[in-house]
TORMITI-736056 format. One line per 10 residues: number of its first residue (from 1); their letters; for each residue y, z negated, x negated of C-alpha. Coordinates in nm, 3 decimals, padded with zeros to 5 digits. Layout:
<atoms>
NUM> a> Y/Z/X  ...
</atoms>
This chain:
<atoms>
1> xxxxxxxxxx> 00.000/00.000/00.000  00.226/-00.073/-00.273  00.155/00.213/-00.411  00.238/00.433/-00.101  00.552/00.222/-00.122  00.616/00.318/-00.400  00.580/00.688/-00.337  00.801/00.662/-00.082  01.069/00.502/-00.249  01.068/00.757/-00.503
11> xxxxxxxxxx> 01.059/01.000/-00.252  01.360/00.852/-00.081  01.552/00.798/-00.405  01.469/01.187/-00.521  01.616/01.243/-00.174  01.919/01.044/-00.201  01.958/01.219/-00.516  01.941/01.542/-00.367  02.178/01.486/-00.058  02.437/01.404/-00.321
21> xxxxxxxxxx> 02.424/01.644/-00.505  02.439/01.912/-00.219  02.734/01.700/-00.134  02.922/01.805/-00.429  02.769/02.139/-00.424  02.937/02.179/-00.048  03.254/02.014/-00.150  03.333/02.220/-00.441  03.209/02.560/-00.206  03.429/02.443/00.045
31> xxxxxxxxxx> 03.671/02.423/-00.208  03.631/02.800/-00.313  03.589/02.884/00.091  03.943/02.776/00.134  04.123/02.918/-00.160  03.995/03.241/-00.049  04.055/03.183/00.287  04.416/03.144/00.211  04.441/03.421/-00.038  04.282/03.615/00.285
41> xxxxxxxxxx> 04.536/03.465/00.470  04.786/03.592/00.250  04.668/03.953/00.230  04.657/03.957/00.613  05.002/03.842/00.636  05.057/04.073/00.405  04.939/04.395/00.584  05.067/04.293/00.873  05.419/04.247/00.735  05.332/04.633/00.621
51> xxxxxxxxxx> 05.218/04.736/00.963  05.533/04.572/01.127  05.791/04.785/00.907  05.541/05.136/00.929  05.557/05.021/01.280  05.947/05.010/01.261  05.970/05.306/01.086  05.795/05.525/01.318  05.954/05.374/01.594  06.324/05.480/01.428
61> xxxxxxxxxx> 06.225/05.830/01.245  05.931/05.967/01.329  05.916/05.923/01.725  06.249/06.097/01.792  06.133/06.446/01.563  05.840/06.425/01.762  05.970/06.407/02.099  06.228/06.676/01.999  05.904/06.876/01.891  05.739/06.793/02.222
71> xxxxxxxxxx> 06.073/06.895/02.386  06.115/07.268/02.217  05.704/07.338/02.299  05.791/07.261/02.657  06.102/07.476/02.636  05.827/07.770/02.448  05.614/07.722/02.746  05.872/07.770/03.028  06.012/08.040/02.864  05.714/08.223/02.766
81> xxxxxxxxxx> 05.601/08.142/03.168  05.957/08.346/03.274  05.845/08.633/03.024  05.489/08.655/03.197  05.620/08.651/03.532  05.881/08.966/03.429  05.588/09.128/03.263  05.386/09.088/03.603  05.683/09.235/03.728  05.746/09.534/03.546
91> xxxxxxxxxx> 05.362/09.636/03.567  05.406/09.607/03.937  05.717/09.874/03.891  05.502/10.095/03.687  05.225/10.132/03.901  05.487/10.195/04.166  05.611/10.448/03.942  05.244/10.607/03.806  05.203/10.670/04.182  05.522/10.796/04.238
101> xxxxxxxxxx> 05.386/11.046/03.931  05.139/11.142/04.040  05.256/11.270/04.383  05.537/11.470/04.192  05.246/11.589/03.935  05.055/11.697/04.280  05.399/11.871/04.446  05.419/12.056/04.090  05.069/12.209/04.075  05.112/12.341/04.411
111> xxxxxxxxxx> 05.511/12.458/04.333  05.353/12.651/03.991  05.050/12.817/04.209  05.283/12.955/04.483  05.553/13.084/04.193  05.243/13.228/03.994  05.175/13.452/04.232  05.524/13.566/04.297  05.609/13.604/03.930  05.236/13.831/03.948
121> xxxxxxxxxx> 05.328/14.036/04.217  05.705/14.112/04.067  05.578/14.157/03.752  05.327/14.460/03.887  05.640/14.610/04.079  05.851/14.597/03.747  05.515/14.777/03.568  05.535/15.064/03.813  05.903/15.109/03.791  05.874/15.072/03.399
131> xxxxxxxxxx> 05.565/15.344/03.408  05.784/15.562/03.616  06.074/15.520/03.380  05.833/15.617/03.064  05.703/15.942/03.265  06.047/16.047/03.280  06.184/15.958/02.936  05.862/16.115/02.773  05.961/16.413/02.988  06.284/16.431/02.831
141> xxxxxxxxxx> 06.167/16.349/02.448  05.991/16.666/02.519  06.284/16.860/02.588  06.486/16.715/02.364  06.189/16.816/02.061  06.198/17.166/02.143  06.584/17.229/02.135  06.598/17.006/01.816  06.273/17.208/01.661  06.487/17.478/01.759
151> xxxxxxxxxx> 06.798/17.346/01.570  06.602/17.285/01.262  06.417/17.617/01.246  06.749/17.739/01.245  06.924/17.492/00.977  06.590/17.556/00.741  06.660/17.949/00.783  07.047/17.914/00.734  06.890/17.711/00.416  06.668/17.905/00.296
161> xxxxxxxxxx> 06.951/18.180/00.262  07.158/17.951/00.091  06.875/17.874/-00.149  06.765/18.240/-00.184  07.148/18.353/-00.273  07.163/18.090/-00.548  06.854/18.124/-00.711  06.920/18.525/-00.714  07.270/18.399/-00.884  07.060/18.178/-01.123
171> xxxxxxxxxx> 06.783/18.446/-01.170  07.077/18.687/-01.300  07.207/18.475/-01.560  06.870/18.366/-01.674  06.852/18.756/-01.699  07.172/18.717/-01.960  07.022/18.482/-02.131  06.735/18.609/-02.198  06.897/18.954/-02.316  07.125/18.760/-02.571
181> xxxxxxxxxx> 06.817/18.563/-02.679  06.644/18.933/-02.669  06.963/19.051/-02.943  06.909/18.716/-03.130  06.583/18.786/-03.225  06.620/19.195/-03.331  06.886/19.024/-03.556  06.679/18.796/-03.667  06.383/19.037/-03.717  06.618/19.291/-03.866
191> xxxxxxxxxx> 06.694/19.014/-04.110  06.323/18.916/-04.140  06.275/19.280/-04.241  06.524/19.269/-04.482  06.369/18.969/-04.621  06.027/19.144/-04.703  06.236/19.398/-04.838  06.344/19.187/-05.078  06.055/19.004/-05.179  05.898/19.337/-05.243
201> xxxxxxxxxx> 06.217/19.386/-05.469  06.145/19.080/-05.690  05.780/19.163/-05.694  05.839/19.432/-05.889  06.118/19.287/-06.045  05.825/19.015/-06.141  05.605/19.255/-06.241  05.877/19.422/-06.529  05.957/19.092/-06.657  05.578/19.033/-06.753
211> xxxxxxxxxx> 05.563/19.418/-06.908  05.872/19.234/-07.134  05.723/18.920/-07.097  05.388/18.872/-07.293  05.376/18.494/-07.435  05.540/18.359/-07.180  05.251/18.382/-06.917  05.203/18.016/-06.953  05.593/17.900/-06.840  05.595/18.210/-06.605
221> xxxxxxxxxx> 05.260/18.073/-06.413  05.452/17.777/-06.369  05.805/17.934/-06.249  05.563/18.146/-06.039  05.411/17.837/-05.881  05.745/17.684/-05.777  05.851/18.031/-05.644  05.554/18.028/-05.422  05.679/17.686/-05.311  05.969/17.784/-05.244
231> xxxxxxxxxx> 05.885/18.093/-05.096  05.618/17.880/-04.888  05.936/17.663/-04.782  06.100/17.965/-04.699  05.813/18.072/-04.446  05.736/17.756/-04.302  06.120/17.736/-04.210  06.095/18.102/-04.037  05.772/17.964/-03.873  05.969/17.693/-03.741
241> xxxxxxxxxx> 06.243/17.954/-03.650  06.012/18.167/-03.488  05.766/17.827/-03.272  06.168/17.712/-03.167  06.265/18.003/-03.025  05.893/18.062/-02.870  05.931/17.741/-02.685  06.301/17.790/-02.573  06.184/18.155/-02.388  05.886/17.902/-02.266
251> xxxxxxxxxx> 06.121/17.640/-02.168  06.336/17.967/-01.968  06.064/18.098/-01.791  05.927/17.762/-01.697  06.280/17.734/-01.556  06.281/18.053/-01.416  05.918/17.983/-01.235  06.073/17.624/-01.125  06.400/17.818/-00.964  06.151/18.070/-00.767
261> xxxxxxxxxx> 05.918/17.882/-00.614  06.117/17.710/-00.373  06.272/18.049/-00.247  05.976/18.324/-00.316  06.064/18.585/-00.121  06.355/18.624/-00.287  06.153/18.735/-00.602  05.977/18.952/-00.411  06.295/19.085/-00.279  06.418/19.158/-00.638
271> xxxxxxxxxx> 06.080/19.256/-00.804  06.156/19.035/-01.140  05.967/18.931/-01.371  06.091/18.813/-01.668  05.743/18.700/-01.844  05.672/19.035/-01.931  05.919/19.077/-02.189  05.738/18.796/-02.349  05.474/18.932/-02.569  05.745/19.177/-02.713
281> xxxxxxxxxx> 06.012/18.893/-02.784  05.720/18.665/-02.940  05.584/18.935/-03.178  05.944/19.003/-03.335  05.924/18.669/-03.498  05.541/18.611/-03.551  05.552/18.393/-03.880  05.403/18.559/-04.132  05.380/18.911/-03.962  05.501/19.089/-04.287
291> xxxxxxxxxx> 05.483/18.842/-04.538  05.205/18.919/-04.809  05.070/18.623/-05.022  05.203/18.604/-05.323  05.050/18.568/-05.689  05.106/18.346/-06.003  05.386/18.641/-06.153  05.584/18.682/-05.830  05.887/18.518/-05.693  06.116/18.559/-05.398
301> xxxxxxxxxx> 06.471/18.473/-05.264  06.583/18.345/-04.957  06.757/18.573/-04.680  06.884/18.358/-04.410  06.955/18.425/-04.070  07.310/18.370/-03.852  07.147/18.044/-03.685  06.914/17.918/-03.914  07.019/17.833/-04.321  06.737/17.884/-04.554
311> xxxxxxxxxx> 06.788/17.775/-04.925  06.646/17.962/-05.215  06.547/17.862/-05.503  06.827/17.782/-05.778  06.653/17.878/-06.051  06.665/18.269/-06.106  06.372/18.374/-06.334  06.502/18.681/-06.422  06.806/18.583/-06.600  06.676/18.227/-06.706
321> xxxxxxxxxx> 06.704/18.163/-07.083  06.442/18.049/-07.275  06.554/17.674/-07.256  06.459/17.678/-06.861  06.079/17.855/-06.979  06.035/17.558/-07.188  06.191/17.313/-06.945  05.928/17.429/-06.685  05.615/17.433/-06.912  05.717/17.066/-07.030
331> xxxxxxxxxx> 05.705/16.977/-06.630  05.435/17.137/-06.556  05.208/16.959/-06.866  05.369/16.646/-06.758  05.245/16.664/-06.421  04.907/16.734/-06.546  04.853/16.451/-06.796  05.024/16.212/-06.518  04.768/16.349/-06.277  04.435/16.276/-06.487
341> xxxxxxxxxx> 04.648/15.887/-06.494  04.640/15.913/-06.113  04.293/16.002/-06.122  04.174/15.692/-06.299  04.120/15.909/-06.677  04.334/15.600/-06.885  04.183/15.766/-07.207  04.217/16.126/-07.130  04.641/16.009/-06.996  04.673/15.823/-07.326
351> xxxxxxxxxx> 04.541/16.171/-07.539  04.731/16.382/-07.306  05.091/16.179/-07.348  05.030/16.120/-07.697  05.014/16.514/-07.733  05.309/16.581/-07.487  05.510/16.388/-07.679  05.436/16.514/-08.021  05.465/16.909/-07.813  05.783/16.840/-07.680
361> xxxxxxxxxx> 05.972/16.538/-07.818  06.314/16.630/-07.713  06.212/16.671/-07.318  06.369/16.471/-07.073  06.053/16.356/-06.961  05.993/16.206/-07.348  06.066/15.822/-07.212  05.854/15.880/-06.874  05.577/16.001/-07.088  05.624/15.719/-07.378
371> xxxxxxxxxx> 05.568/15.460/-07.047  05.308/15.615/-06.891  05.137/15.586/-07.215  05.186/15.236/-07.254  05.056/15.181/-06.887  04.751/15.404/-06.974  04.662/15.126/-07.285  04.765/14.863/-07.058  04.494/14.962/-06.800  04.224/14.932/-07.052
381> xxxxxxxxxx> 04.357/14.603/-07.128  04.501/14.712/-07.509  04.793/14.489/-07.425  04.900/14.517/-07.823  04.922/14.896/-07.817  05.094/14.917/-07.488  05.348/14.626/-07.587  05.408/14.905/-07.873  05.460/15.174/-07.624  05.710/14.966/-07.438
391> xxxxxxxxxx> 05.885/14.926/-07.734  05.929/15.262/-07.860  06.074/15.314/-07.488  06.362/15.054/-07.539  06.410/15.120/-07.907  06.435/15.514/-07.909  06.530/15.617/-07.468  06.764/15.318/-07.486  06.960/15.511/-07.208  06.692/15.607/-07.009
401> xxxxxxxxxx> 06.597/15.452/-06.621  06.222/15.388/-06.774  06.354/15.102/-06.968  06.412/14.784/-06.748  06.045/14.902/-06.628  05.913/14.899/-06.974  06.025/14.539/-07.036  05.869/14.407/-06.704  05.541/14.543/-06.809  05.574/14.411/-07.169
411> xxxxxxxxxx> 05.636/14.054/-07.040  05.339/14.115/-06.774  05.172/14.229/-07.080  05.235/13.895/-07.268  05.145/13.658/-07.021  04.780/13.882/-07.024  04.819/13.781/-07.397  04.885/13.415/-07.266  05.225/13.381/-07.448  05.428/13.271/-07.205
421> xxxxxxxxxx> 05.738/13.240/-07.434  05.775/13.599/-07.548  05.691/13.680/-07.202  05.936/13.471/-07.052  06.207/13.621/-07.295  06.080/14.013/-07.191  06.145/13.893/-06.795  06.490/13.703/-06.902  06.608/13.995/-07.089  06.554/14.242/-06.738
431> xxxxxxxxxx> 06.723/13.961/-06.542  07.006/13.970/-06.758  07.040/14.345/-06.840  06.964/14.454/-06.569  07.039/14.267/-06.267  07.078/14.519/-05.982  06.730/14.681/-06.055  06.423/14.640/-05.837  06.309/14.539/-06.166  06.522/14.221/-06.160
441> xxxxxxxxxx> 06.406/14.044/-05.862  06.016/14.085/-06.000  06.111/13.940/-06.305  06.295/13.636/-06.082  06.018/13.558/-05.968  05.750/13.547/-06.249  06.039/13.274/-06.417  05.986/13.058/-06.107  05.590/13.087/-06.105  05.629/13.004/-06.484
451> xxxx> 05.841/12.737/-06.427  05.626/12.617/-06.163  05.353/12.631/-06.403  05.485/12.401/-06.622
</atoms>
C-alpha cells in the first residue's frame, strides 16, 4: 500500500510539475498571442485608415468622371436612337421612291415601243424618197458623163494639136542640130584625114633619118617608143573624140524618140527619121579607121581639131641634136635597170646601176641611179656598202632631190647596224636640213622611238 502511495504521489508531484510548467508555457504564448494581436490590430487600423481615404478619393475624383462618362454614353445612345429612326425613315422614302421607279421604268418601255415603230415606219418612207432621189441623180451623173466625155475628147484633141505642132517645132531644130553636128564631124574627119596624112609624112620622114641614121638605132628605138606613146595618146584622145560625139547623136535621138512618142502621128505625118543618118555620122569618126600601127623607127605629130586640143610630142626627132639621142638612151637604160629592182633582181639592179653610172656619169639621172644602188645593197642587207652609196649621193649630187632620201636610209641603215648614235645624227641632220621634206617628219619620228628607247 505504501508503495502504491507512493506511486501516486510521484505521479501527482510529476503532475504538479507538469501543470506548471504548461502554465508558463500558456502565459508566455499568451504573451506572443497578444503582441500579435495588437500588431494585427495595428495593420487593420491601418488598412482601414487606407480604405477610408481610397474611399474618399473615389468619392471626390473618380465618381464624378464616371458619371460624366455614364452621362455622354446615354447622350451616344439617344442620339444614335434619333439616327436609326431617320434611317427607318429614309428607307421608307426610298421604297416609296423604287416604286415610284419602277412605274416610270414601266411607262418608258411602253413610250420607246410605240416611238420604235414610228421612227421604223418614217424611216422606210425617208428610204423610198432617198431611193427615188438616187434614181434620179444617177440619171443625171449619166448625162452629165457623156457631155463631159464629150468635153474632154475634145480638150485631148485640141491637145494633141498643140502637142503635135510643138514637137514638129522641136523635131526641126533637132533637124539643125543634127546637120551642124553632121558639118562638125566632116571637119573633124577632114582633119582626121589630114592627120594620117601626116603621119604617113613622118613615116617616111622616119624612114630617111635611119638611111642617115645607122648607130643610132639604139636611141632611135627609144624616141620611137615614146612617139608611139604619144601617138597612142593621140588616138586614144580621137577615140574619146569620136565615143563623145557617138553618145551626144545617141543622147539626140533618144531625145528625138522621147519627143515623138507622145504625139506619133505627127512623125508619120512628116516621114522623119533621123536614125538613119546614124551609121554614116558614126563611121566618119571610127577611132582608128585610118590609123596604121606604127613600128620602133616611126613617129607622128599631133593635128588637132577646132573642139578638141591634142598635144604632140615636144621633142622633134628630126631636128634633135645628139645631146637629146643620148638623153633618151640614158632614160631608157635607167628604166630598165630600175625595173629588174622592181622585179625583186637586188644583184642584177646593183650590176646594172653600177654600169649606168660608169656609161653615163654626167646624166641627170646619175644621183637617182647612185640611190637606187645603195637601196639595191641595202635589200641584201650590205648595210656597209649601201651606207657608201648614200654617201657618194650627198658628197658628189649635193644639189640633187635624192639627197634628204639618202640620209634617211643611211640612218635606217645604222640602226640595222645597231648604232644608234650615228644613226641618230643621219635622222638629225634631215630634220635640220631639210625640214619641209616628207623626209623630215619620218626622221621625227624614229628620234622619238629612239628616245623612247632609251
Amino acid at each position: 500500500m505504501k508503495h502504491i502511495e507512493a506511486v501516486v504521489v510521484a505521479a501527482v508531484v510529476t503532475f504538479l510539475s507538469g501543470c506548471v510548467a504548461q502554465q508558463a508555457d500558456l502565459k508566455q504564448t499568451e504573451k506572443v498571442l497578444q503582441q500579435r494581436i495588437k500588431q494585427q490590430d495595428d495593420q487593420l487600423s491601418q488598412t482601414r485608415a487606407r480604405q477610408s481615404q481610397e474611399i474618399s478619393t473615389l468619392r471626390d475624383q473618380e465618381l464624378p468622371q464616371l458619371r460624366g462618362e455614364l452621362e455622354k454614353a446615354l447622350y451616344l445612345t439617344q442620339d444614335l436612337q434619333a439616327k436609326q429612326e431617320d434611317l427607318k425613315h429614309r428607307l421608307a422614302q426610298s421604297e416609296q421612291q423604287t416604286k415610284k421607279l419602277e412605274q416610270l421604268a414601266a411607262k418608258m418601255d411602253a413610250d420607246n415601243t410605240t416611238r420604235h415603230a414610228w421612227v421604223q415606219k418614217s424611216l422606210d418612207t425617208q428610204d423610198a424618197k432617198v431611193a427615188a432621189k438616187l434614181d434620179e441623180l444617177s440619171r443625171a451623173m449619166e448625162q452629165a458623163m457623156g457631155g463631159l466625155k464629150k468635153d474632154i475628147a475634145d480638150v485631148v484633141q485640141r491637145t494633141n494639136d498643140a502637142l503635135a505642132k510643138r514637137v514638129d517645132a522641136r523635131l526641126e531644130e533637132q533637124h539643125k542640130e543634127l546637120t551642124d553636128n553632121q558639118q562638125r564631124l566632116d571637119q573633124i574627119s577632114q582633119k582626121f584625114v589630114q592627120f594620117n596624112q601626116a603621119l604617113t609624112g613622118f613615116r617616111e620622114a622616119l624612114t630617111s633619118l635611119d638611111d642617115r641614121v645607122g648607130q643610132g638605132e639604139r636611141t632611135a628605138s627609144a624616141q620611137a617608143a615614146e612617139v608611139n606613146k604619144s601617138i597612142a595618146s593621140v588616138a586614144k584622145t580621137l577615140e574619146s573624140v569620136g565615143h563623145k560625139v557617138t553618145a551626144r547623136l545617141d543622147e539626140q535621138d533618144h531625145r528625138i524618140e522621147s519627143l515623138a512618142k507622145p504625139g506619133g502621128h505627127t512623125n508619120q505625118k512628116s516621114g522623119v527619121r533621123p536614125q538613119a543618118t546614124k551609121p554614116a555620122q558614126r563611121s566618119a569618126v571610127e577611132p582608128g579607121a585610118g590609123v596604121e600601127p606604127v613600128d620602133q623607127a616611126s613617129m607622128a605629130a599631133a593635128a588637132a581639131p577646132s573642139s578638141v586640143t591634142i598635144a604632140a610630142p615636144q621633142e622633134s626627132p628630126v631636128a634633135a641634136p645628139a645631146q637629146s639621142h643620148e638623153e633618151a638612151a640614158d632614160r631608157v637604160r635607167y628604166e630598165q635597170v630600175l625595173a629588174l629592182f622592181r622585179d625583186g633582181d637586188l644583184e642584177g639592179a646593183r650590176r646594172g646601176f653600177a654600169a649606168f653610172l660608169s656609161e653615163y656619169p654626167n646624166s641627170d639621172l646619175a644621183p637617182n641611179a647612185r640611190y637606187w644602188q645603195g637601196e639595191s645593197y641595202y635589200g641584201k642587207k650590205d648595210f656597209g656598202k649601201a651606207i657608201d652609196a648614200y654617201d657618194r649621193v650627198e658628197l658628189d649630187y649635193p644639189r640633187s632631190e635624192k639627197v634628204p632620201s639618202a640620209i634617211l636610209k643611211k640612218g635606217y641603215a645604222y640602226l640595222a647596224l645597231k648604232d644608234m648614235k650615228r644613226a641618230s645624227s643621219a635622222f638629225k641632220q634631215v630634220v635640220t636640213l631639210y625640214p619641209k621634206s616628207p623626209e623630215a617628219g619620218k626622221a621625227s619620228d624614229k628620234l622619238a622611238q629612239l628616245k623612247d628607247v632609251r
